[in-house]
N, C-alpha and C positions, 0 to 999 in steps of 0.2 A: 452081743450087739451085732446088727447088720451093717451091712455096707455106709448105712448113714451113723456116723459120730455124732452125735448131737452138741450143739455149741448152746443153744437155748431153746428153749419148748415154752409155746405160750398156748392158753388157753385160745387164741384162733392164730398164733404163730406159731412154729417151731424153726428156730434158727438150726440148719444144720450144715456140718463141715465136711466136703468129703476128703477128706486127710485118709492115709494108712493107719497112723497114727494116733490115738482115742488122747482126746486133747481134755484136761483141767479147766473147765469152764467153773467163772462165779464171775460176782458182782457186787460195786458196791455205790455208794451214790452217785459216784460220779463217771464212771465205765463201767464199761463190761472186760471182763477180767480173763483172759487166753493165753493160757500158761505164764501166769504171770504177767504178760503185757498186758497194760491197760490202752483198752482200746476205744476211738469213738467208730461208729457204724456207719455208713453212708448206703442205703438201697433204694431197692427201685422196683416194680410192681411189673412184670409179666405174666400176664393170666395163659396157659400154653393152650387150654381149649379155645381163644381166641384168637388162635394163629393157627399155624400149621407145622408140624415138625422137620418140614424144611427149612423155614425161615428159622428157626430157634437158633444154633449155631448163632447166625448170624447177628440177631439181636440180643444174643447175651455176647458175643463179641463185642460190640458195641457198645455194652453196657458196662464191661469192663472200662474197655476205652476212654468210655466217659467218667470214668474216676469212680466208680462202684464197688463197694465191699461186700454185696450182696444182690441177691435176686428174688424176688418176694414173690407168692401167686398163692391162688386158691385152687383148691379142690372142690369140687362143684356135685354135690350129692347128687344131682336130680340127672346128670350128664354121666354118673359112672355106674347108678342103680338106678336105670329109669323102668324097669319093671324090678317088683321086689324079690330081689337075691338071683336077681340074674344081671352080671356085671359086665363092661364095655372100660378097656383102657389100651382099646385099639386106637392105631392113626392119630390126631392128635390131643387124643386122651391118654396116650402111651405117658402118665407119671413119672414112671421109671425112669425111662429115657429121656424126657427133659431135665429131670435131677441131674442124671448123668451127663448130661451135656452143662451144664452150670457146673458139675465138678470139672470137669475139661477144660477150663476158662479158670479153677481156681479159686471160684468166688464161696461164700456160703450161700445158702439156699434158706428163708423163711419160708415155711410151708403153711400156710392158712388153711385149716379142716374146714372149719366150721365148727358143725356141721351147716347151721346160716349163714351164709356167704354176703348175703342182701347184692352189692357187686351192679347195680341194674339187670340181673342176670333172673332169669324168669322164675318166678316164684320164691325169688332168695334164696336158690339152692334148693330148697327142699322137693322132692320127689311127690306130685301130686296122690298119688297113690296111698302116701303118708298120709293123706289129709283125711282120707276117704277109709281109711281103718276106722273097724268100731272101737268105739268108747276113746280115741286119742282128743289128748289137748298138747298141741306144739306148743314146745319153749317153757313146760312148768312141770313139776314136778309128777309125773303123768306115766302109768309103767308103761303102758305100750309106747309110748313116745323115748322112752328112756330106752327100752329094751331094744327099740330099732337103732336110736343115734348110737348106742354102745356096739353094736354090730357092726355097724360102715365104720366108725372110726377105729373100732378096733382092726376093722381090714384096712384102713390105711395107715395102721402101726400109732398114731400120734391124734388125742382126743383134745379134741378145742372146740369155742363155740365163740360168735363172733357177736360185738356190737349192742350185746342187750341191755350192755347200761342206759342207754338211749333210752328205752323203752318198757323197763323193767317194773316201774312203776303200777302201771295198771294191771299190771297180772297178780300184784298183792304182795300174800305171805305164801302160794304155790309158787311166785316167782322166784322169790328169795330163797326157799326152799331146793329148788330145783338150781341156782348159782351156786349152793354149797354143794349139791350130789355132785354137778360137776366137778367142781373143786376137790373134791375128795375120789372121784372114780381118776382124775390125772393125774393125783400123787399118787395113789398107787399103785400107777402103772411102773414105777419106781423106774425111769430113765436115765438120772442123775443130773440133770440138769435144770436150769431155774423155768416158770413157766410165766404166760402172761396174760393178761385179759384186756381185750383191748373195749377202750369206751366204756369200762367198768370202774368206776369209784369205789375207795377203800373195798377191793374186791376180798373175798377169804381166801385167809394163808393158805398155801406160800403163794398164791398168784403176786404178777407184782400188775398194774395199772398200767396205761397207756393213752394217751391222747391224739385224737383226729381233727382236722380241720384247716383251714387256709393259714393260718397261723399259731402257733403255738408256744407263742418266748414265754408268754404268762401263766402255763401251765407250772401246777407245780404237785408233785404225786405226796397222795393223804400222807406214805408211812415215809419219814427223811428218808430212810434208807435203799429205798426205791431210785436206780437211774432215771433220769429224764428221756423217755421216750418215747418216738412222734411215728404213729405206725400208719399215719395214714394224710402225706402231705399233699392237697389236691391240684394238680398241675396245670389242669383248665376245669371243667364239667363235660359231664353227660350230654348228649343231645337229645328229644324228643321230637316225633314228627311234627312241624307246624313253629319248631324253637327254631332259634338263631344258632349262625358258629359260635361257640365258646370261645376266647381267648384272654390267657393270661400274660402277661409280657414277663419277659425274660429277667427282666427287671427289677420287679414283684417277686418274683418266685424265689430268684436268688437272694432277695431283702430276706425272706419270711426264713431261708435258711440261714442265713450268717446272722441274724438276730438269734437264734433258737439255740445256737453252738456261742453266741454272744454269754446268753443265760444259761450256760450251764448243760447244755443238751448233749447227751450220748448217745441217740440211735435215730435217725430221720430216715423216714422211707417216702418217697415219691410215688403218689398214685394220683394217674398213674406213671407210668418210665416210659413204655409201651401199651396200647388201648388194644390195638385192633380191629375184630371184624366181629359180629354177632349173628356168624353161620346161624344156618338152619332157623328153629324156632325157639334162638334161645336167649333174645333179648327180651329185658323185665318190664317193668313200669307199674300200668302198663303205658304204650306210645313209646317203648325208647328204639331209637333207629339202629339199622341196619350197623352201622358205624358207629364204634368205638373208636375213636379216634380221640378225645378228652382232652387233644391240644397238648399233647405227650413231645416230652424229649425227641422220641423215637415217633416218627407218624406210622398213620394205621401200618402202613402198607411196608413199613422198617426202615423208611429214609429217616437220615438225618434232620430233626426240625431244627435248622437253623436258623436264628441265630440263640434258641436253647438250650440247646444241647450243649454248645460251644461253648455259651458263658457261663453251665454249669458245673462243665469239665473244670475249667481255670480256676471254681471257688474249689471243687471240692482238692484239687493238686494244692492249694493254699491251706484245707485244713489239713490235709493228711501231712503237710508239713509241719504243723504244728501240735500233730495229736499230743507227743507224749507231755507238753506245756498247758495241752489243756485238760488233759486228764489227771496230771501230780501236783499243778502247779498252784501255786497262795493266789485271789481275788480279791481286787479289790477296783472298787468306782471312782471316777474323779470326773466332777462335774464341770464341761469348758465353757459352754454358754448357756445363754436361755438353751438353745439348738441343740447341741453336741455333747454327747457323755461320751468318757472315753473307759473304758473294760480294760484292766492290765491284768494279766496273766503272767504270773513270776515263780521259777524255780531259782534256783542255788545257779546255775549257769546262767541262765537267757531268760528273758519276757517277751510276749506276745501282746499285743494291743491290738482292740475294734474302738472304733470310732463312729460312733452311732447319730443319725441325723434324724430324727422319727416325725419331723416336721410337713405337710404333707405338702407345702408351698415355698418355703423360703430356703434357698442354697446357704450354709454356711461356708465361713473362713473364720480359720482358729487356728491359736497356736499352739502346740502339742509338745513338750520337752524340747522346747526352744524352735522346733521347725512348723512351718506355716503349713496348713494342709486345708484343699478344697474339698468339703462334703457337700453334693448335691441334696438337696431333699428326698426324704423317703430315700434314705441311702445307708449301706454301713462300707468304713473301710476296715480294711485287715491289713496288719502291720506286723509281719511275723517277728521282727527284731524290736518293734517298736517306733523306728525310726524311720523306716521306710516304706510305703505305698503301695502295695503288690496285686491287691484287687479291690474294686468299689463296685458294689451291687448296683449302679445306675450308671457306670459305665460301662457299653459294653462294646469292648474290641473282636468279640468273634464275628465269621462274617455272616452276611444274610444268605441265605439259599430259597429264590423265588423255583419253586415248583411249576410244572409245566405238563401238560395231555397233547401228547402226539399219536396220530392217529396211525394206526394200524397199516408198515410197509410191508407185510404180508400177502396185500391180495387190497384191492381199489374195496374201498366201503364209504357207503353203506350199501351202494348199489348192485355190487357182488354178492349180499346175502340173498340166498332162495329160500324165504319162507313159504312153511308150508304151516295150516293149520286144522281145528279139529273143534269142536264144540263141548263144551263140560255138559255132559247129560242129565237135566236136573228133572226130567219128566216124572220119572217115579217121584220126586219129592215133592216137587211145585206144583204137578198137575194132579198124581196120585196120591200122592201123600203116603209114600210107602216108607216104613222106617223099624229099627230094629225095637226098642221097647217101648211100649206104652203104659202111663200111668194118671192118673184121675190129680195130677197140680202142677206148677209151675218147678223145673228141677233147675238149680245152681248149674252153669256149664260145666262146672271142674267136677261137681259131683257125677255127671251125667257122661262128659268126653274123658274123663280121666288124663286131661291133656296129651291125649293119641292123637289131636287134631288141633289146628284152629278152630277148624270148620263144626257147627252142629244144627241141623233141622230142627225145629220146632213144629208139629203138624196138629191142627186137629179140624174138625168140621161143624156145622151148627146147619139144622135143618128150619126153614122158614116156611112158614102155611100161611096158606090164602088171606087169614085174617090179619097175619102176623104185621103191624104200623110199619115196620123197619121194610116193608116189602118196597113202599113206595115213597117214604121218606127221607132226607139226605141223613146217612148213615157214615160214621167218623171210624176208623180202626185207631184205637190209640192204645200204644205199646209202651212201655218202661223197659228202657236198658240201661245194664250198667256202666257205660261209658265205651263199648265197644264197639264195633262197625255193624249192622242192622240192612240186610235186606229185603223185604218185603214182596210177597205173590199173593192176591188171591183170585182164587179160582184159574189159577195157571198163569194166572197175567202179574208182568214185574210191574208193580206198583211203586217203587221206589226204594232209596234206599238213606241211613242218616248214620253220621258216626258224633264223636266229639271234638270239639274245637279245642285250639292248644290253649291250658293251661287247667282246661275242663274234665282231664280224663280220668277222673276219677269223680266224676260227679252223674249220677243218674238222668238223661234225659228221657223228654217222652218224644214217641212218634209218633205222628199222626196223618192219617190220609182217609179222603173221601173213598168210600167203594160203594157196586151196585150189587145188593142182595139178588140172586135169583128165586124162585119157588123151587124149593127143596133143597136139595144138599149144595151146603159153599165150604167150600177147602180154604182156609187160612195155613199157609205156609210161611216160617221165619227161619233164615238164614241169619244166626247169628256169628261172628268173625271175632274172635279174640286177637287183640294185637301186644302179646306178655300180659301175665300176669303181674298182680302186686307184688312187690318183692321189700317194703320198708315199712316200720313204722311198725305199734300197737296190736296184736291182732289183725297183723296184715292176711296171716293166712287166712281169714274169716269174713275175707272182704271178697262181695260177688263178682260173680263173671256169666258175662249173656243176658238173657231178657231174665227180666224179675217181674213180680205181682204188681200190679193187676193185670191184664190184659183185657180191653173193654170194648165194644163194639157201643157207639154213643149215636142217637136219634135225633134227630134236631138239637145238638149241645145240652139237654138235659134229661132227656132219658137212656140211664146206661142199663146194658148186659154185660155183668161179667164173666169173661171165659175161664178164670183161672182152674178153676176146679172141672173145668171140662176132664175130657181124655185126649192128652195127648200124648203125640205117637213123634218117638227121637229117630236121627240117625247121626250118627257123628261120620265125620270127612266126605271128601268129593268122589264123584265116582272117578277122574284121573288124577286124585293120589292116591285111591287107595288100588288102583290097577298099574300104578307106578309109570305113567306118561311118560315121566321125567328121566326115566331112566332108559340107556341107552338101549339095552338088550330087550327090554322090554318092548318101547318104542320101534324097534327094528322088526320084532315079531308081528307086529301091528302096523306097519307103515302103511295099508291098502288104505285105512282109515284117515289118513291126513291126506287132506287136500291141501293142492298146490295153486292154482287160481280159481275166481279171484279170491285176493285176502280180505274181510271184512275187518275195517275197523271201528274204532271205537263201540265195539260189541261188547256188552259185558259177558263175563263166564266163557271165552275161550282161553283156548291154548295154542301157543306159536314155537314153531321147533324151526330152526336152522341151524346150518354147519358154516365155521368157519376156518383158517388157520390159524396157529399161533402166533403171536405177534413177535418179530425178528427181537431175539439180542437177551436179555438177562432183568432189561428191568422190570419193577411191580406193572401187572396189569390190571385193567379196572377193563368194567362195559359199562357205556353212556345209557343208559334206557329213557332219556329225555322222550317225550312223546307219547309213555305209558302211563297207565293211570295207578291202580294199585294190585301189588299179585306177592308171586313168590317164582325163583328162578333158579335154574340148576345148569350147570357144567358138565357134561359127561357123567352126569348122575350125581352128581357132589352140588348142593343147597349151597346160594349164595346169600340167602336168607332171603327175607323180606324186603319188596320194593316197595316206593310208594312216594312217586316225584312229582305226581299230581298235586301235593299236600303245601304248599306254597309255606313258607316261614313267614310269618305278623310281622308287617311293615311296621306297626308301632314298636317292637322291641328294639331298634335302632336306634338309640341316640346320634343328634346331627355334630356334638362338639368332636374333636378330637381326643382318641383314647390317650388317656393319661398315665402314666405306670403309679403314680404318686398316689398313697392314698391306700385303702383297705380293699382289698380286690374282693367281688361277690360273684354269681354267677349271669346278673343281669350286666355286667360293667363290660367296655370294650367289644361287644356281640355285633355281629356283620353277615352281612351278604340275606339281609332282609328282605323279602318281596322275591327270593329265589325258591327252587326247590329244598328243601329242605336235605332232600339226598339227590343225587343228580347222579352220582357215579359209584358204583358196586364191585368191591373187590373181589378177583379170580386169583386166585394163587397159582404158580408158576407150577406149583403140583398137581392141580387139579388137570393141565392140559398135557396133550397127547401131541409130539412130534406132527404126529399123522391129521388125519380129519377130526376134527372138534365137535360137539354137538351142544347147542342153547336151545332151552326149551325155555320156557314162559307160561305162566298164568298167570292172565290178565282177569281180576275179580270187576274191576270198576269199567274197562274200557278204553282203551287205548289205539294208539299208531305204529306198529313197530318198523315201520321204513325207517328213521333215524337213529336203529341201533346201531351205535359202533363200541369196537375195540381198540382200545389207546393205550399207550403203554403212560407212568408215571414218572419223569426225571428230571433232572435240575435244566432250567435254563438258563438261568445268569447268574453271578455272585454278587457283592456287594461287601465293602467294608464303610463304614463313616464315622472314624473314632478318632480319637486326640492324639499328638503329639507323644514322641518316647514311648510307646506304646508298638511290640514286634506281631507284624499281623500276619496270615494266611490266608492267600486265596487260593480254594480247591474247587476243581470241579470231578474231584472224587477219579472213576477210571477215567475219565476223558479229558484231552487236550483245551487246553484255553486258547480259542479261536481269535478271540476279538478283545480290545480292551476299547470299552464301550463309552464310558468316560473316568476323567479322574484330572481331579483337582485339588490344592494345598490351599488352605483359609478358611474361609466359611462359607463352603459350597451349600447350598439349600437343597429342600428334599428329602424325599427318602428313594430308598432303592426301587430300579425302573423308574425314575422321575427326577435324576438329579441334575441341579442348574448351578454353574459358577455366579457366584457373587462377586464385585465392585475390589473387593480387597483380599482376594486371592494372590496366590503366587506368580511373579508372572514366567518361572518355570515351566516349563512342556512336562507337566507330571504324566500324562499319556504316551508319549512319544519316551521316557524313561521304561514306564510298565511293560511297554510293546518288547521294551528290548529286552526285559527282564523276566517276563511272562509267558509272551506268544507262544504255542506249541507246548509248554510245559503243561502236565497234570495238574503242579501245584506250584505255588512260589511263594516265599518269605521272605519279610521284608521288615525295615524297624523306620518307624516314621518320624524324619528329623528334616531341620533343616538346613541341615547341611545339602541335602541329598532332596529336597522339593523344593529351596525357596525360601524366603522369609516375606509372609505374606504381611499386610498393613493393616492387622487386626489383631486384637491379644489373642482370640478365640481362633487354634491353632489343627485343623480339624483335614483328614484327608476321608475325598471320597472317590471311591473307586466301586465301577461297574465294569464286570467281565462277562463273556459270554463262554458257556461251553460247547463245544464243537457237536453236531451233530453227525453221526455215524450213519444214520439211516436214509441221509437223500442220496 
């Protein structure tokens, strides 16, 4: 055995330990079994190619912190074998070394293979290259398909495949076929440990089953003897260009967990814990943004989201006090109202009890082994002794953390940027039509770019004679693509350009524009823009990408010529990426080329380079690119991925009521900041910069402004608490001083945080003038909210709220 112990192996998990020590893993229905201790599992999802391996440390620190048993992430085929058998597990693809850093912290480590990740991650993992071998069929029983997943996974020690319960259907008796060779090449590999399938039903021995989704108490796995577990608890969604913010409340998230450990569950993982960033060209869809971010405990950038993070720390220190009662202990129901079931949980010493409210609208009161207990709706409580209160999923006492963009005390911006710019040279393609291969029909982009680009030319020409109707008639180019960005030349001239509307991109549009024939030869030139591949669902790998058939030049709207079967002539990428603009040494060897006045904007197809400093102090940094339209951006030569803030988010996705936490959370429920950009702000990582002079470069594709670039750093502005009575709270503002105590009041102050008002039958107490003394200048302060000590306000409803400010270091 290596360095990694194995605690459990699943078919797209492997739980590993890194102990000295080779530890006795089993299992039986009701834990998982670690040298005898029966254990339940609490994790949490850190994808490491979505961060940077400086941040790791810290966000598995965190993750600990947060009450975590483990640390979950995938391995991402297409990112570590993106040319075939030539491998990358540099920077932060370094596997190893985030392993090791999760043993460093103590935690276990789930390792997700795959080899399909799905993940929104471009193409689902897999390596386009893969697609484009002769005779394969992904995902069935297929030998070249077989013989290459058996390769990568066998170089990453541990063979799993993700999620094809979902979709296993349509692939027949190859599919099912192809679950069993699985199943059988991982026992093989004889580990000794148990293994899993996750989103697979009644999968083949010994796999054991696992369940994904926003909720999972009603899960219940085909074979009894299977633990209950939840490998993929979703903490917000995804976003897509043109979608709204996600948000799930704190609230919700902690219901769907303390119901699931209510019913019997031993292994929950949170996906995600940490989102991220979707460097470079490696977000899926396609349409999914720059930002990962998925409304995570941990936000992209590795702040704390509070107040989630906080109220999931408190449930999970409430079960891990009661694991070993919920893992040996007798079950049994006792029903208190229409409302309220109450879950006892009984060994020979001690019981634990939940107290379940699954009502999506009415608060209950019940009486529980003679004491009175308040269950809000859509609520559970936990009662480690039974008899006492310790945490309620709809109360919640951690405090709020409103986030804040301060702008760059480095150097005055935006006005201190000097850009300088340069033109993407598209002559040869739009004018010349010059391009590397030529073939007699329309070619798939992935078959044609092998995902070496977004970028792919489309070229061919049609010669017109004197006789020819189309010389003098209104003549229509009409194009089918497949849901990707499309832009349009002919005869040298940009005729326009068309993408997909959100919720569309995955649907074929056409495009269409007037042109004017000359006599003789006309150059049709298409620039077709991949924004991620498919990465879910059925034969997703099968699903196109770029212009597809027909392609038609139409005569008065009923006489067509179709070009498909013309000759045309491809080129995949731009001419400044593939002379590497972006990059600084390159860029430096070429600087005669960039011009510095004037700057054109909202031009399409340039490039904008400027230098800036780093922005003072330690926190996450982002750049505003408000003002640009759509491109890709790099740091000192490191991809910040894809921009694209011209893309507004659908006013209609915005409901006008107030988010509710009550109730079945979806991906359309609680969504905000409608009629905004979509992405506004683009993460830099504190690794990407240099002490010294910084360098941003830009392609701008659609057209844009870049005078209003700036660099802001990311940090807390104010805290907030607004919870009940007998309840011991914290207000932190992490390393810095609490400057100001903003307000704060005992009763039923109204509001939410940054907006709160004293109400009529408050305290009449100086609860601020208290905080100040107890607060001011401190980091953090703790405190247990009573009335002895605020008041006795003239209301039953017994609530303190408090807003502080964190000191800012940088004026």
């Amino acid at each position: 055995m290596n360095i990694f112990n194995l605690l459990f192996t699943a078919f797209i998990f492997s739980f590993i330990l890194f102990h000295s020590n080779a530890l006795n893993i089993t299992h039986d229905s009701r834990s998982i079994i670690i040298d005898g201790n029966h254990r339940i599992i609490l994790s949490g999802s850190i994808h490491y190619p979505r961060s940077t391996a400086q941040m790791w440390p810290d966000l598995i620190r965190k993750a600990k912190k947060g009450g975590l048993d483990a640390v979950e992430t995938y391995v991402f085929w297409n990112a570590h074998e993106p040319t075939r058998r030539q491998y990358d597990f540099s920077g932060n693809l370094d596997l190893i070394r985030f392993l090791k850093t999760i043993q460093d912290q103590g935690l276990y480590a789930i390792l997700r293979i795959g080899p399909y990740t799905c993940a929104e991650w471009n193409y689902g993992g897999f390596p386009v290259w893969l697609h484009n071998m002769p005779g394969v069929s992904l995902r069935t029983k297929n030998d070249v398909f077989m013989n290459e997943m058996k390769n990568f996974t066998t170089l990453i020690v541990d063979m799993v495949e993700n999620e094809y319960g979902n979709v296993m259907e349509p692939y027949g008796d190859e599919g099912k076929s192809y679950i069993n060779w699985c199943a059988q090449m991982a026992d093989s590999l004889d580990i000794g440990v148990p293994w899993i399938m996750c989103q697979q039903a009644a999968p083949p021995k010994p796999m054991l089953e696992t369940c994904n989704g926003w909720y999972c108490d009603e899960y219940k796995p085909k074979d009894p003897n299977t633990p209950k577990l939840w490998t993929e608890n979703w903490t917000g969604w995804f976003k897509s260009w043109g979608g709204a913010d996600p948000f799930r409340t704190a609230e919700d998230l902690a219901y769907s967990v303390a119901r699931f450990f209510q019913k019997g569950g031993t292994l929950q993982n949170y996906y995600m814990y940490h989102g991220g960033t979707n460097f470079g060209r490696t977000s899926g869809g396609p349409y999914i943004t720059t930002t990962y971010d998925y409304n995570a405990p941990l936000d992209e950038y590795g702040n704390l989201n509070q107040p989630k993070w906080g109220h999931l720390k408190q449930l999970h220190d409430v079960l891990h006090s009661i694991e070993y009662i919920l893992t040996n202990g007798d079950v049994k129901n006792e029903k208190l109202s229409n409302l309220v079931m109450a879950t006892i949980y009984e060994t020979k010493e001690k019981s634990s009890c939940f107290l379940s409210n699954t009502n999506t609208k009415i608060d209950a009161n019940v009486n529980f082994g003679g004491i009175n207990y308040f269950v809000p709706a859509w609520s559970i409580s936990i009662l480690p002794d039974c008899r006492e209160e310790a945490y309620n999923t709809a109360k919640v006492s951690a405090q709020t953390s409103l986030m804040i963009k301060k702008l760059n005390k480095a150097e005055d911006e935006p006005s201190s940027l000097k850009w300088m710019w340069r033109p993407e040279l598209i002559e040869s393609t739009s004018v010349q039509g010059r391009g590397d291969v030529s073939v007699n029909k329309i070619v798939d982009q992935k078959d044609m770019a092998n995902d070496a680009s977004d970028y792919l030319w489309y070229m061919t020409s049609i010669n017109v004679a004197k006789d020819d109707p189309m010389l003098n008639g209104t003549v229509t180019l009409r194009v089918n693509d497949t849901g990707h960005v499309l832009h349009a030349f002919f005869n040298g001239e940009y005729i326009g350009s068309q993408w997909s509307k959100y919720g569309n991109n995955n649907v074929t549009y056409v495009f269409e524009r007037n042109v004017n024939l000359s006599l003789g030869k006309n150059l049709i030139s298409l620039l077709s823009v991949t924004v991620g591949f498919k990465n879910y669902g059925p034969m997703f790998d099968l699903v196109g990408a770029g212009i597809t058939s027909p392609i038609e030049l139409v005569l008065n709207k009923n006489v067509v010529k179709d070009l498909s079967s013309n000759k045309w002539t491809y080129k995949v990428g731009l001419n400044g990426i593939s002379n590497k603009f972006f990059d600084t040494d390159c860029a430096s060897k070429s600087s005669s080329k960039w011009v510095s006045d004037p700057i054109p904007v909202d031009k399409n197809f340039t490039w904008y380079k400027t230098t800036f400093k780093a922005p003072l102090g330690n926190k996450p940094v982002v750049v505003d690119l408000l003002g640009l339209g759509k491109g890709m951006a790099w740091v000192n030569g490191h991809s910040l991925g894809r921009y694209w803030p011209s893309y507004i988010a659908d006013k209609q996705l915005c409901k006008t009521e107030t988010c509710d936490y009550r109730g079945r959370y979806s991906d359309s429920k609680c969504v905000s900041k409608c009629g905004e950009p979509t992405q506004r702000w683009y993460h830099v990582p504190r690794s990407f910069l240099k002490d010294s002079e910084n360098t941003l470069v830009l392609f701008e594709e659609f057209g844009g402004n870049p005078s209003g670039v700036q660099f802001q750093t990311v940090e807390i502005g104010s805290v907030c608490i607004n919870t009940h009575e007998g309840k011991e709270v914290e207000l932190s503002c992490q390393d810095r001083p609490i400057s100001k105590i903003k307000f704060a009041s005992f009763g039923s102050p109204q509001g939410v945080c940054g907006s709160f008002d004293k109400s009529e039958f408050d305290s009449e107490v100086d609860a601020l003038s208290i905080l100040e003394k107890e607060c001011l200048g401190k980091e953090s302060c703790s405190f247990k909210i009573t009335e002895e000590k605020f008041g006795r306000p003239s209301c039953e409803v017994k609530k303190l709220a408090v807003e502080v400010v964190c000191e800012d270091f940088t004026l």
